[in-house]
Backbone as a printed PyTorch tensor [residue, N CA C, xyz], in Angstrom:
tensor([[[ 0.8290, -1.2100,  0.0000],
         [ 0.0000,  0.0000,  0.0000],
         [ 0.8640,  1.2610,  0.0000]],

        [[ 1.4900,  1.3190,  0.9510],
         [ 2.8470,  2.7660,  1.1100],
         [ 3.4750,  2.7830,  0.0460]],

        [[ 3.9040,  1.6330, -0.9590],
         [ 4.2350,  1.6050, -2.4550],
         [ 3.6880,  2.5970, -3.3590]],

        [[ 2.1670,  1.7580, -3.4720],
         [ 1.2480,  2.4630, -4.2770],
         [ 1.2030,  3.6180, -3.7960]],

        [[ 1.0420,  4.2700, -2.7960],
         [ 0.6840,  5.4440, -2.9260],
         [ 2.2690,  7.0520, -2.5650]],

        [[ 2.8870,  6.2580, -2.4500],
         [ 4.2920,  6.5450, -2.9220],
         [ 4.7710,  7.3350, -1.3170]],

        [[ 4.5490,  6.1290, -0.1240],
         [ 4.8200,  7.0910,  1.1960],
         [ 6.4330,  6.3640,  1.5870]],

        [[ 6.7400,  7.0720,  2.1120],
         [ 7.8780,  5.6660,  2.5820],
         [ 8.0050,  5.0560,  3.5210]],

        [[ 8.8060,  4.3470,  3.6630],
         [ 8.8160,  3.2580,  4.6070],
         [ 9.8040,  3.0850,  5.7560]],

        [[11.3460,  3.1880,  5.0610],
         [12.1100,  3.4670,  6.1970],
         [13.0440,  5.0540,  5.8340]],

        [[13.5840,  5.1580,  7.0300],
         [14.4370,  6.6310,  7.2000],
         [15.6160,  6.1980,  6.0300]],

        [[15.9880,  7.2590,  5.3550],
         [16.5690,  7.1720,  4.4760],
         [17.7340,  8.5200,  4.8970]],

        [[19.1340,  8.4470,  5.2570],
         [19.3180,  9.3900,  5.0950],
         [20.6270, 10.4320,  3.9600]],

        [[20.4590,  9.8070,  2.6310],
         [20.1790, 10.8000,  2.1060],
         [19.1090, 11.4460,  1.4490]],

        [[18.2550, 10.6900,  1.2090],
         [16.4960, 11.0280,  1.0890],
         [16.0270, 12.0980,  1.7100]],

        [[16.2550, 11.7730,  3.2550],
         [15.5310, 12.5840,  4.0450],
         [16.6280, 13.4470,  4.8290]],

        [[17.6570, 13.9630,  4.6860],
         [18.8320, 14.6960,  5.1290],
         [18.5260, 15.8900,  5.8580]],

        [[17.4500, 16.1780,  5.5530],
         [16.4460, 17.7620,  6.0370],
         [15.9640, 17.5100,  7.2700]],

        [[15.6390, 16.1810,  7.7390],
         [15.2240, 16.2310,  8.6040],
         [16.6470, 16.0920,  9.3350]],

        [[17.7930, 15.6140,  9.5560],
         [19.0440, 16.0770,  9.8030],
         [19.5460, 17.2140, 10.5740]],

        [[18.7120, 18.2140, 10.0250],
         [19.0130, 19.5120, 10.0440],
         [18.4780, 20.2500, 10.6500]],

        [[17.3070, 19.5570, 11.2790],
         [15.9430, 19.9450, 12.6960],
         [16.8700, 19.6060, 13.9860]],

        [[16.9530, 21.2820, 13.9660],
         [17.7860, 21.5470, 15.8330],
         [16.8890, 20.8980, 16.6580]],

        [[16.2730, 19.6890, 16.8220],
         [15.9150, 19.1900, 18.4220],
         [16.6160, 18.5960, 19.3290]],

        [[17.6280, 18.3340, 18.9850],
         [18.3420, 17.7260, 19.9320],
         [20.3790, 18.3780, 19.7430]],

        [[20.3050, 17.4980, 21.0110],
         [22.3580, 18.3870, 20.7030],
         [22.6170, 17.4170, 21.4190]],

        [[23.0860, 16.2260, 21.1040],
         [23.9840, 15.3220, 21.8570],
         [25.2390, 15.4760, 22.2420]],

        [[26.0080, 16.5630, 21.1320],
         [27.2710, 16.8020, 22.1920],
         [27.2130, 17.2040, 22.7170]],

        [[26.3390, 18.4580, 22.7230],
         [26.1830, 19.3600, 24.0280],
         [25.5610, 18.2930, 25.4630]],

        [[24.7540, 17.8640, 25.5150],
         [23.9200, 17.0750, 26.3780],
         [25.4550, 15.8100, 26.7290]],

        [[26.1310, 15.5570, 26.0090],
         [27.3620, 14.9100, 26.5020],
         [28.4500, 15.3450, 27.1950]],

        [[28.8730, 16.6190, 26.4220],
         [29.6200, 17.6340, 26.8850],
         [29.2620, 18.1620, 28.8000]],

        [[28.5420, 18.4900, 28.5910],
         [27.5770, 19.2480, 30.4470],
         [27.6300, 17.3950, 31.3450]],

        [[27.1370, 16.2820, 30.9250],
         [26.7660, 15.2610, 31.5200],
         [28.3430, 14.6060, 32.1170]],

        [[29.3060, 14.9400, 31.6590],
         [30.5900, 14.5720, 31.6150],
         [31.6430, 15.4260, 32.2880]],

        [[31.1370, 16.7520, 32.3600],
         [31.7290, 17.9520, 33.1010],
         [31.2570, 18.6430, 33.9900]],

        [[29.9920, 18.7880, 34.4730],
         [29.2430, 19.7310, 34.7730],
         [28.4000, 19.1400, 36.0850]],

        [[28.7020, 18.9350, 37.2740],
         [28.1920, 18.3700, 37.8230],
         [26.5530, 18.8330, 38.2750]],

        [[26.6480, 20.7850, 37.5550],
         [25.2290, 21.2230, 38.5070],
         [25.7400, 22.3940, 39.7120]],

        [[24.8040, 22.8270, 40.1750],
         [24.4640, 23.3130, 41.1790],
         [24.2010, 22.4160, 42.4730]],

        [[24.1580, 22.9640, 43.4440],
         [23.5430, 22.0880, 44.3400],
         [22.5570, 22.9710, 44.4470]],

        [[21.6630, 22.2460, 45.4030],
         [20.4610, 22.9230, 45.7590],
         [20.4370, 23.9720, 46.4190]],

        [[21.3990, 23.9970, 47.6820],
         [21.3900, 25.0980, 48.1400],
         [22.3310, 26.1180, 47.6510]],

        [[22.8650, 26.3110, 46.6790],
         [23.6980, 26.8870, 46.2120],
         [22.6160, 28.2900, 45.8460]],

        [[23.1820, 29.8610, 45.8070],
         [22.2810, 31.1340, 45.6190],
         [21.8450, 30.9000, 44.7890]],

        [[22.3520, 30.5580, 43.6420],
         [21.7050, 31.0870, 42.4520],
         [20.3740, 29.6850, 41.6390]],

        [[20.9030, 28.4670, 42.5580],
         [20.2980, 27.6430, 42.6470],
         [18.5830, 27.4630, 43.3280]],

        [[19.3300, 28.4170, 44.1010],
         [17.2200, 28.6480, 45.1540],
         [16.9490, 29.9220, 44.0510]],

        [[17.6560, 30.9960, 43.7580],
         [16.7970, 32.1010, 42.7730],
         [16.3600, 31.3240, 42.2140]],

        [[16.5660, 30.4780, 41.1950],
         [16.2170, 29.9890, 39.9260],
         [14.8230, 29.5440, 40.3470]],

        [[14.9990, 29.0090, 41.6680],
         [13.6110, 27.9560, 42.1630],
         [12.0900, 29.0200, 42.8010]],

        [[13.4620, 29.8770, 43.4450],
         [11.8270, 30.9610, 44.2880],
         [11.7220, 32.0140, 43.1750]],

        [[12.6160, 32.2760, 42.0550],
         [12.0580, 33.2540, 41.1880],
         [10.6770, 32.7620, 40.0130]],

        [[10.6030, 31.8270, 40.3450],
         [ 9.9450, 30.5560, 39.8980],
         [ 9.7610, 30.4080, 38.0090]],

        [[11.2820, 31.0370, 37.9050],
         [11.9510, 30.4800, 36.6970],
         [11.5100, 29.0970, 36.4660]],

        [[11.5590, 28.3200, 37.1420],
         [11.4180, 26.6590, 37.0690],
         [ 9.8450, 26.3230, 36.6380]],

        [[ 9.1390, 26.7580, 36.9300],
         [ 7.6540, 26.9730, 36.4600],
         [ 7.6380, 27.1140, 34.8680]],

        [[ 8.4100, 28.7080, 34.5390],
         [ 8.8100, 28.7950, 33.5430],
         [ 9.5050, 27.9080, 32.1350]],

        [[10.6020, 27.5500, 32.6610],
         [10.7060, 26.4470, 32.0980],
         [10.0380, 25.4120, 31.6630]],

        [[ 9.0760, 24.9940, 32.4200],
         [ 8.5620, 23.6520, 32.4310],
         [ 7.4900, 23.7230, 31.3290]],

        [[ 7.1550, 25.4010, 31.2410],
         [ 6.0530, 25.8110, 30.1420],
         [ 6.7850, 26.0700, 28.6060]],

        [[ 7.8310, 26.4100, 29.0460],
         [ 8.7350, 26.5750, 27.3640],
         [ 9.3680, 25.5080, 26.9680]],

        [[ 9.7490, 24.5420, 27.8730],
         [ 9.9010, 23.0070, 27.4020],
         [ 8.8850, 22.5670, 26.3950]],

        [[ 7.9740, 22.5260, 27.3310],
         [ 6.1980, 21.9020, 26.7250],
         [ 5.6620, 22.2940, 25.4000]],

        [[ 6.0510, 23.9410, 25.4480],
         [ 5.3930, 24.7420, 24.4570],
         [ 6.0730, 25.0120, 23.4230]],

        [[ 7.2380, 24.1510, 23.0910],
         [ 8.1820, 24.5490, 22.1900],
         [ 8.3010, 23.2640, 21.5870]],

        [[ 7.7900, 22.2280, 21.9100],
         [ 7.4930, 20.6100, 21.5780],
         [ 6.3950, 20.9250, 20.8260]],

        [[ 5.2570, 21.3890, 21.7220],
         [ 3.8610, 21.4120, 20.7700],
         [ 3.6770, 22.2920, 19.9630]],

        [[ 4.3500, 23.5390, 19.9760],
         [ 4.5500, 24.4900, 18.5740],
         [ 5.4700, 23.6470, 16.9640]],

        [[ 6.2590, 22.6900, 17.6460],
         [ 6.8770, 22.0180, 16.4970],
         [ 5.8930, 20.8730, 16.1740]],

        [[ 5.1220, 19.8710, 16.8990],
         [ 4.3260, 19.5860, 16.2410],
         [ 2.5940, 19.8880, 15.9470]],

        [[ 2.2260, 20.9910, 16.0870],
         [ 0.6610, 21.0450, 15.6070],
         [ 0.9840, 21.3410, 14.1140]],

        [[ 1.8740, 22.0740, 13.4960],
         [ 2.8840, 22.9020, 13.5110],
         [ 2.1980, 24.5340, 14.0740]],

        [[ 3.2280, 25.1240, 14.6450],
         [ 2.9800, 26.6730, 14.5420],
         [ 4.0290, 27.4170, 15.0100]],

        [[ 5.0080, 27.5510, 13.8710],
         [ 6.5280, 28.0500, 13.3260],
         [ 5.8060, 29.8180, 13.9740]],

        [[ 4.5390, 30.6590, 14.0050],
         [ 5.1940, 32.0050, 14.4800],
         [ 4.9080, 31.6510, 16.1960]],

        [[ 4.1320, 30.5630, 16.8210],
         [ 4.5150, 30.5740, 17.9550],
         [ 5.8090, 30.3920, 18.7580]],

        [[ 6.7140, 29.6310, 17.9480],
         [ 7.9990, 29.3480, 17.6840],
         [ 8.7230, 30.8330, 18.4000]],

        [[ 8.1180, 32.0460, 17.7960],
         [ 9.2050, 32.9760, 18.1990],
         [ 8.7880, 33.5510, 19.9780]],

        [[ 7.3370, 32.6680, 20.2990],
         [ 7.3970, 33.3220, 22.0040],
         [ 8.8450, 32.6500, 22.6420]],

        [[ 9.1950, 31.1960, 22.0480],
         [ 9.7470, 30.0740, 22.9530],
         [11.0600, 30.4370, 22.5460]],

        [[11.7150, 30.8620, 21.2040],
         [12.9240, 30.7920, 20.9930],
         [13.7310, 31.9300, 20.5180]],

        [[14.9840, 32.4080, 21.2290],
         [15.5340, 33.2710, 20.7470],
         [15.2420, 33.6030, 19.2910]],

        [[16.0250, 35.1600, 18.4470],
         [14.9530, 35.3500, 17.3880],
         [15.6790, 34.4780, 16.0570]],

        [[16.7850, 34.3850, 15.9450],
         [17.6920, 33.4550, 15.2700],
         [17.3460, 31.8640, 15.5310]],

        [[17.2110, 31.5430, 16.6280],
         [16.5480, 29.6470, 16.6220],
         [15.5030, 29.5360, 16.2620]],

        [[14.3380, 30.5030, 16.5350],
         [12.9770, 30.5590, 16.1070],
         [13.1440, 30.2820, 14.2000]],

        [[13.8040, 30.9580, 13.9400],
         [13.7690, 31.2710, 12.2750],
         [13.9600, 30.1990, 11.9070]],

        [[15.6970, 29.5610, 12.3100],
         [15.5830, 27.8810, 11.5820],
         [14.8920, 27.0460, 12.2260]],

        [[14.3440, 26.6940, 13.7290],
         [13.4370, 26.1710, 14.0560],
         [12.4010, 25.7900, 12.5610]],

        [[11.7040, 27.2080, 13.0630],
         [10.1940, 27.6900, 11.9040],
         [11.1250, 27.2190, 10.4040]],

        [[12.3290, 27.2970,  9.5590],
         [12.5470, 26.6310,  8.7180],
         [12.0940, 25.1020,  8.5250]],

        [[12.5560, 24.5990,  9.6810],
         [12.8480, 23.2830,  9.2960],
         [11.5890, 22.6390,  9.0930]],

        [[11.1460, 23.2490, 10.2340],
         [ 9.2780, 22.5120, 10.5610],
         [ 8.9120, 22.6250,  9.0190]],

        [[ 9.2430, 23.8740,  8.5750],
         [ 8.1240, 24.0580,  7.1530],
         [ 8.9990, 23.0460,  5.9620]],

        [[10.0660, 22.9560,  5.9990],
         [11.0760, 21.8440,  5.1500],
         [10.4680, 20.4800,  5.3410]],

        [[10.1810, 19.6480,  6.7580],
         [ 9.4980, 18.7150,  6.1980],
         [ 8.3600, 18.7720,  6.5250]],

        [[ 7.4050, 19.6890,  6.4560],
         [ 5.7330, 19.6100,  5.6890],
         [ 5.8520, 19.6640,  4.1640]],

        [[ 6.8790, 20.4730,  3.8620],
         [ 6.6670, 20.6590,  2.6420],
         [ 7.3600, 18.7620,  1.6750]],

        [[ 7.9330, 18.1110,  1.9340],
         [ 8.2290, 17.2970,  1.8190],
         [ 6.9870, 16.0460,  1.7920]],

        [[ 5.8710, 16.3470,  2.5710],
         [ 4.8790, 15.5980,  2.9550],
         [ 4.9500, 14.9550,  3.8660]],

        [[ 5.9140, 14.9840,  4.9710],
         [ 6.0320, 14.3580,  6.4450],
         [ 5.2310, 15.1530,  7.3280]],

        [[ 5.3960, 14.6200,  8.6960],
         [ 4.8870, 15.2270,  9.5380],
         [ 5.6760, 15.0220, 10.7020]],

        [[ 5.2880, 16.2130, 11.7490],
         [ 6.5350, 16.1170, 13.3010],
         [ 5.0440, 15.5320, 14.2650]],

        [[ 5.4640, 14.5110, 14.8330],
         [ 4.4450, 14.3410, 15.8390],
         [ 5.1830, 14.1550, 17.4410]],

        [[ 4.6490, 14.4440, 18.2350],
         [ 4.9300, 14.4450, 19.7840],
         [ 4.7530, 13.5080, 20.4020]],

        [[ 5.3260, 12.6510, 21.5090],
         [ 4.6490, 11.7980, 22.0590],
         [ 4.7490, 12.0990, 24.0450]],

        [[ 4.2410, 11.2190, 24.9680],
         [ 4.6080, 11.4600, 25.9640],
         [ 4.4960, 13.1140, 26.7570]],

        [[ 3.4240, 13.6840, 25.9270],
         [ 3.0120, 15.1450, 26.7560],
         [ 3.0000, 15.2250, 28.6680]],

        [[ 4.0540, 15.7580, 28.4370],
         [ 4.3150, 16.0610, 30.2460],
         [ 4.2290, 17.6660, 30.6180]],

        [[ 3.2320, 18.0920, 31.5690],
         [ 2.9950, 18.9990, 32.2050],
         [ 4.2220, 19.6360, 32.9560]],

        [[ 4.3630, 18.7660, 33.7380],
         [ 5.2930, 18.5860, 34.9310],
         [ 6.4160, 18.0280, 34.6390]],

        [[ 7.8290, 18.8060, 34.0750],
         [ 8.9030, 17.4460, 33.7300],
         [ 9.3500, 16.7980, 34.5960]],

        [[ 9.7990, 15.8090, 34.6860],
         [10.5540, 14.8140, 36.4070],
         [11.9120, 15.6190, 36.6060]],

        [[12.8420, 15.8290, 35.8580],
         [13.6750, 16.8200, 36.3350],
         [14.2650, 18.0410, 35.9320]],

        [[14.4190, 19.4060, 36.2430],
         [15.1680, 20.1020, 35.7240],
         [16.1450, 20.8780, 36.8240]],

        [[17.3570, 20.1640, 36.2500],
         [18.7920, 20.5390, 36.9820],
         [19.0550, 22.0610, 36.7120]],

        [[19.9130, 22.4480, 37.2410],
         [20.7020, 24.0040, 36.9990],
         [22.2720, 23.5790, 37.0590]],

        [[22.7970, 23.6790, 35.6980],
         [24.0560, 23.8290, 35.4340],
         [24.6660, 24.6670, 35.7750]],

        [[24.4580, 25.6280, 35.5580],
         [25.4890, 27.0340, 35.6210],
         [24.1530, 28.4440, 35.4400]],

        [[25.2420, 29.4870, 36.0680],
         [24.5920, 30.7180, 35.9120],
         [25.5200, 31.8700, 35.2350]],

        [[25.2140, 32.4300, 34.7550],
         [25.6980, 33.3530, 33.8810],
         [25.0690, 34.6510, 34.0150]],

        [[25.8710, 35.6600, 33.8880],
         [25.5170, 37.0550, 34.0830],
         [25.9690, 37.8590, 33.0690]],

        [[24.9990, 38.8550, 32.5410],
         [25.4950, 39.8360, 31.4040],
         [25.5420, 41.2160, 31.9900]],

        [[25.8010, 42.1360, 31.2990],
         [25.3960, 43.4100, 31.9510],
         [25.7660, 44.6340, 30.8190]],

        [[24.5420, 44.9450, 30.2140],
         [25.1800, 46.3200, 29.2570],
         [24.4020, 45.6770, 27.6050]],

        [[23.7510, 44.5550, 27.9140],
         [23.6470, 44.2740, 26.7770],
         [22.3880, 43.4620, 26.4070]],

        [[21.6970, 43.5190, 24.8720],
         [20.2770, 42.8450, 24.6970],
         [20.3800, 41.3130, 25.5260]],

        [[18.7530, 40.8140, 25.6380],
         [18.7700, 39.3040, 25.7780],
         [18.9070, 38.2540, 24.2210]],

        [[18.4990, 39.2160, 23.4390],
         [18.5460, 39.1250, 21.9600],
         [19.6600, 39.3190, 21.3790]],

        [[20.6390, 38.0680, 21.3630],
         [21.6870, 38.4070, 20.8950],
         [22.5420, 39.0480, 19.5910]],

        [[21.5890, 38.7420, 18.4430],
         [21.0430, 39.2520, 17.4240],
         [21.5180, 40.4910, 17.3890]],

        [[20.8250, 41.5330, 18.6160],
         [21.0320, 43.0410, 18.4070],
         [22.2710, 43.6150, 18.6390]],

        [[23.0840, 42.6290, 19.3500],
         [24.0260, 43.4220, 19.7650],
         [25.4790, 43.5590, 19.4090]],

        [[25.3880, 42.7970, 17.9200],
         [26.7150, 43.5030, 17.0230],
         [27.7000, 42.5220, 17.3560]],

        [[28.8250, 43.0410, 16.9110],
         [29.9820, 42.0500, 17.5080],
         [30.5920, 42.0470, 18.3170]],

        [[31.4080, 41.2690, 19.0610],
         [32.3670, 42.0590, 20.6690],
         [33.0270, 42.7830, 20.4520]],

        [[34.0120, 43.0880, 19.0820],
         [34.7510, 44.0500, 19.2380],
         [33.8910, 45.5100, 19.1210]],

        [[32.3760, 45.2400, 19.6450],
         [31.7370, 46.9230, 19.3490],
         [32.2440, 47.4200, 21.2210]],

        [[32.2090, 46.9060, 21.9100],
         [32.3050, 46.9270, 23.4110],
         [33.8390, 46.6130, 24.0830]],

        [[34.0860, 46.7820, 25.3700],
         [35.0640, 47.6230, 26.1990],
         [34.2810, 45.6740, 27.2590]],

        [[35.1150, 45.1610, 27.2280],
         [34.6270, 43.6930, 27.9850],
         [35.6040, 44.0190, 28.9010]],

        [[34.7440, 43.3250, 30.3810],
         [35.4340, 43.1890, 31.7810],
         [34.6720, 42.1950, 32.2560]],

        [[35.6130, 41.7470, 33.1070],
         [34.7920, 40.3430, 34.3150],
         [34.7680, 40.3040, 35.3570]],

        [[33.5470, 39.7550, 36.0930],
         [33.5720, 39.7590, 37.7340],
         [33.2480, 38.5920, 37.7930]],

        [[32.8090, 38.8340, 38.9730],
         [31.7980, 38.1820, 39.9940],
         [30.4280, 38.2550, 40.4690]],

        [[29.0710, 37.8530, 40.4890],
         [27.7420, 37.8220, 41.7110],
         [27.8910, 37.0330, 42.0690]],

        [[28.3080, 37.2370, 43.4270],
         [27.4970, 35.8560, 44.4490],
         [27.6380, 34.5890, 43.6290]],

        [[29.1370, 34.5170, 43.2570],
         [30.1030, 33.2910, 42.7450],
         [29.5050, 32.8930, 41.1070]],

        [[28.6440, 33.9760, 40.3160],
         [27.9150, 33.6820, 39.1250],
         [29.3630, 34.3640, 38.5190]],

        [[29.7590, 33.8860, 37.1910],
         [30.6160, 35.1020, 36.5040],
         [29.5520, 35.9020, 35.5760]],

        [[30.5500, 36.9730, 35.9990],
         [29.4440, 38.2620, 35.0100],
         [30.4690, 39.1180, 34.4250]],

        [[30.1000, 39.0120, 33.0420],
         [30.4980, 39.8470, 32.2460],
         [30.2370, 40.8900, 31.5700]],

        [[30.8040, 42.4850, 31.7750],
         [30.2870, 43.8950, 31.2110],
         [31.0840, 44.5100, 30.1490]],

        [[29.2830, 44.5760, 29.5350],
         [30.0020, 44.9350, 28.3180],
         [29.3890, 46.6880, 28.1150]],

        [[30.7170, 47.6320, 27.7460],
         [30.5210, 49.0930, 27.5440],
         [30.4230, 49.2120, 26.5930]],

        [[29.7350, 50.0830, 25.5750],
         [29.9900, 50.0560, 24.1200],
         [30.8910, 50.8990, 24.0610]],

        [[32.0150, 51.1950, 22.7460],
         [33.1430, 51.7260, 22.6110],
         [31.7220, 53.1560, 22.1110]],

        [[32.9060, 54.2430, 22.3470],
         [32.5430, 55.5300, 22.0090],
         [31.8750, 56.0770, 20.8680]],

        [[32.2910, 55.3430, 19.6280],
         [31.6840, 55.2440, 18.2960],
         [30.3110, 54.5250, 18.0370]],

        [[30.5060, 53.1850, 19.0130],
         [28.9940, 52.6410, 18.6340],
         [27.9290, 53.0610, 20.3090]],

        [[28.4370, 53.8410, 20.7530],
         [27.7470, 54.1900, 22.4780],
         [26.2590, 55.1220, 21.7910]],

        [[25.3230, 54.5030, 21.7770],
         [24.2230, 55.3080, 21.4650],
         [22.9330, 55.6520, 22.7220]],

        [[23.8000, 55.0250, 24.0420],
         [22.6630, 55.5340, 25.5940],
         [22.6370, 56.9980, 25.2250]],

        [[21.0860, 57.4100, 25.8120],
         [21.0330, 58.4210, 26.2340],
         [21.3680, 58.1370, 27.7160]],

        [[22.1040, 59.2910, 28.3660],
         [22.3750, 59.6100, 30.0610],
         [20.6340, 59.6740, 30.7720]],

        [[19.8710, 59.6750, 30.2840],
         [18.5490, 59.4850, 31.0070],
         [17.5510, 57.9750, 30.9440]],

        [[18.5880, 56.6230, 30.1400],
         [18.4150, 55.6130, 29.5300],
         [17.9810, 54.8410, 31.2940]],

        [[18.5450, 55.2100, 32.2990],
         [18.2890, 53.9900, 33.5260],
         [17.2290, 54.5610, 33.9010]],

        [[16.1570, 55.2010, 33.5080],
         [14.7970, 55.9510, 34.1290],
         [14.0350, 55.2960, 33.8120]],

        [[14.0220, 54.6130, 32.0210],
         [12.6760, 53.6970, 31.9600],
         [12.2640, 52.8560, 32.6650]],

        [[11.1100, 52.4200, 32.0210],
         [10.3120, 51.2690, 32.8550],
         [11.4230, 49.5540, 32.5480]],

        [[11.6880, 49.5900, 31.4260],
         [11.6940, 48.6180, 30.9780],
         [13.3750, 48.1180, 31.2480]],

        [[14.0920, 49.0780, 31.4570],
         [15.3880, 49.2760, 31.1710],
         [16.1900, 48.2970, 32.3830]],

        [[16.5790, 46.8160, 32.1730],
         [17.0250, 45.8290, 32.4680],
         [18.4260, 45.6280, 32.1280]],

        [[19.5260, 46.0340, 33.3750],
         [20.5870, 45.8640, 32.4490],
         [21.2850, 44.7270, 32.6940]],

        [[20.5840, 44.1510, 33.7330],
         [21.3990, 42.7680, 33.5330],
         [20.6910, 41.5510, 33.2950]],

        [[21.5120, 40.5700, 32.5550],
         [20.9470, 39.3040, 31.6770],
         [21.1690, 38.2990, 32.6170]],

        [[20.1950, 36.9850, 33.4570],
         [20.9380, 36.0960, 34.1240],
         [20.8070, 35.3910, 33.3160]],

        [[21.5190, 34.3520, 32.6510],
         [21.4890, 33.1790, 31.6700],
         [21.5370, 31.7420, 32.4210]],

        [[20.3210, 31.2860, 32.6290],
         [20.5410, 29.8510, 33.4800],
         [20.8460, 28.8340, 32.0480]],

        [[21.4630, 28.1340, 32.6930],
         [22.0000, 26.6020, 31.5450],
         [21.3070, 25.4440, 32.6410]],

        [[20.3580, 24.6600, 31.8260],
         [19.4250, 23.7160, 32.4830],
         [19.5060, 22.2340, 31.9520]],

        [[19.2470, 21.5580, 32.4660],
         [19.5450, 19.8060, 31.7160],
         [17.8760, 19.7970, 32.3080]],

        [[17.0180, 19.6760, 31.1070],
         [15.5580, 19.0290, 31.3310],
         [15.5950, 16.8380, 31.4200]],

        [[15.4000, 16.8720, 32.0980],
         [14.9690, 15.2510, 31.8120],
         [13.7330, 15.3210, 31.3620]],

        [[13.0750, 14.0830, 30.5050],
         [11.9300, 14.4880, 30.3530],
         [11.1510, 12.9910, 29.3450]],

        [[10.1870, 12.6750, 29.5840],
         [ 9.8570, 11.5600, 28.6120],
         [ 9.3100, 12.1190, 26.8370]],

        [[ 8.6680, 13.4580, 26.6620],
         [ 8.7150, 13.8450, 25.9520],
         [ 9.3720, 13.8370, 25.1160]],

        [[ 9.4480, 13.5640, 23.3850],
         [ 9.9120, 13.6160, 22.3750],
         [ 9.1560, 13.5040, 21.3420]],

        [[10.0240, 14.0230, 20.5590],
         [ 9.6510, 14.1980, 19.0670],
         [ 9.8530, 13.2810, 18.2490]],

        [[ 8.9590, 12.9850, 16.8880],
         [ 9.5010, 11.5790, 15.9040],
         [ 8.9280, 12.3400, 14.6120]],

        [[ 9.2750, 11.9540, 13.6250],
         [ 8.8030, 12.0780, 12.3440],
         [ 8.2080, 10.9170, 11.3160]],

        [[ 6.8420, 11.2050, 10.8510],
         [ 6.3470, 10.0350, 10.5010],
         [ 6.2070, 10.4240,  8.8150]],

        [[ 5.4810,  9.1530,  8.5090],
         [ 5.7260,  9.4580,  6.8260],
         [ 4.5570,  9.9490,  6.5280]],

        [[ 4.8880, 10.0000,  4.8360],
         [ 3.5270, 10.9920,  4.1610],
         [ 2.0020, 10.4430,  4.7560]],

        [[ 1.7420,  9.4360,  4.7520],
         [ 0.4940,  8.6380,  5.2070],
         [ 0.1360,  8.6910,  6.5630]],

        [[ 0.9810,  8.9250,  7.3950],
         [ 1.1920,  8.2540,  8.4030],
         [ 1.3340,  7.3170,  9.7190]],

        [[ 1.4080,  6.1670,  8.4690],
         [ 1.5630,  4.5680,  8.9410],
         [ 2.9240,  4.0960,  9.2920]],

        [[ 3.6380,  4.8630,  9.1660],
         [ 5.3290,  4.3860,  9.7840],
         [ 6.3390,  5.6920, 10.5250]],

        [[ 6.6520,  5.5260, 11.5450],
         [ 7.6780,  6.4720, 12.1690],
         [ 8.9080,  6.3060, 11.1350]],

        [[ 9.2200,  7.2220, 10.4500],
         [10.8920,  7.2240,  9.9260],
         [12.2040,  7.4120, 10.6260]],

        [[12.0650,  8.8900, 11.5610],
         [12.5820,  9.1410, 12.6050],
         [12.4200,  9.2520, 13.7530]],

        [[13.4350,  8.9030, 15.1570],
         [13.0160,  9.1020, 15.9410],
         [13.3230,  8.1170, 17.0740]],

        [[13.5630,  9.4400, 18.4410],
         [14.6800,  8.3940, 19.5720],
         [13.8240,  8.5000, 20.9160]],

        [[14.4440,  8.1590, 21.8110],
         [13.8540,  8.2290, 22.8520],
         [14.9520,  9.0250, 23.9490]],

        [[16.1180, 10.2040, 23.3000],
         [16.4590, 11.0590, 23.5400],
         [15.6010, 12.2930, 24.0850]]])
């Protein structure tokens, strides 16, 4: 039947190479942190912020919601969940294999993930959360510290590209520092890719 009607059958990959190219997963990275990185402890500062700022809540909704935006599909919800550069090839890829005649399906929908660790904390200061906006390093005057054992790094813009106004720390909005948590989700949730019909999984792990 999948013959006749011309769906396929198994993962092929130079056939299907596009799907290849769908950022869901990073095994070196996820190898890299699992091998080096022991974490936070719990009671560690920046370890309870993460928990009473209830970042962790957070998470657990952009995990979720960044699974089910890739498969209903909906590539512009894509840009609540993902920086504005991942959103784009994200939203690429999704539309690369619809257009192909596959489909992304989800399995294992979890509310609640069973774990999310805190790797590391990171501090910015002087600069977008959108990394996108903010040019290259050599536009800025870089120095390094310390919070409360986080490293933080400030960045000044050099004189040529310095476009603050001196009345810039009055707004409402005006946030100058970035905390960057690095998180290891555990999670039963995943993604697979099935064929044109869809009577056979092609891709797909239990990563």
């Amino acid at each position: 039947m999948n013959a006749r009607v011309g769906a396929d059958e198994t993962f092929n990959e130079r056939k299907h190479a596009y799907v290849l190219t769908f950022p869901w997963n990073y095994p070196e990275t996820v190898d890299r942190y699992n091998s080096s990185f022991p974490g936070l402890s719990d009671s560690a500062y920046w370890a309870r912020y993460v928990e009473n700022s209830g970042s962790i809540v957070d998470f657990n909704k952009l995990f979720r919601n960044f699974h089910q935006c890739c498969a209903l599909p909906d590539v512009d919800g894509l840009q609540y969940y993902c920086e504005g550069k991942l959103a784009t090839v994200v939203g690429s890829s999704v539309d690369r294999i619809h257009f192909h005649g596959l489909d992304i399906e989800m399995a294992n929908l979890t509310v609640e993930q069973p774990s999310i660790k805190v790797l590391k904390v990171e501090i910015n200061h002087g600069i977008s959360f959108e990394r996108d906006a903010n040019g290259t390093e050599d536009r800025y005057n870089v120095s390094t510290g310390s919070i409360l054992g986080a490293p933080t790094t400030y960045y000044t813009p050099k004189e040529e590209f310095d476009t603050r106004h001196w009345l810039d720390f009055m707004e409402d909005d005006h946030k100058p520092y970035n905390i960057c948590v690095t998180t290891m989700i555990d999670s039963p949730m995943k993604l697979f890719v099935q064929n044109q019909n869809y009577s056979k999984i092609l891709f797909g792990s239990t990563d």
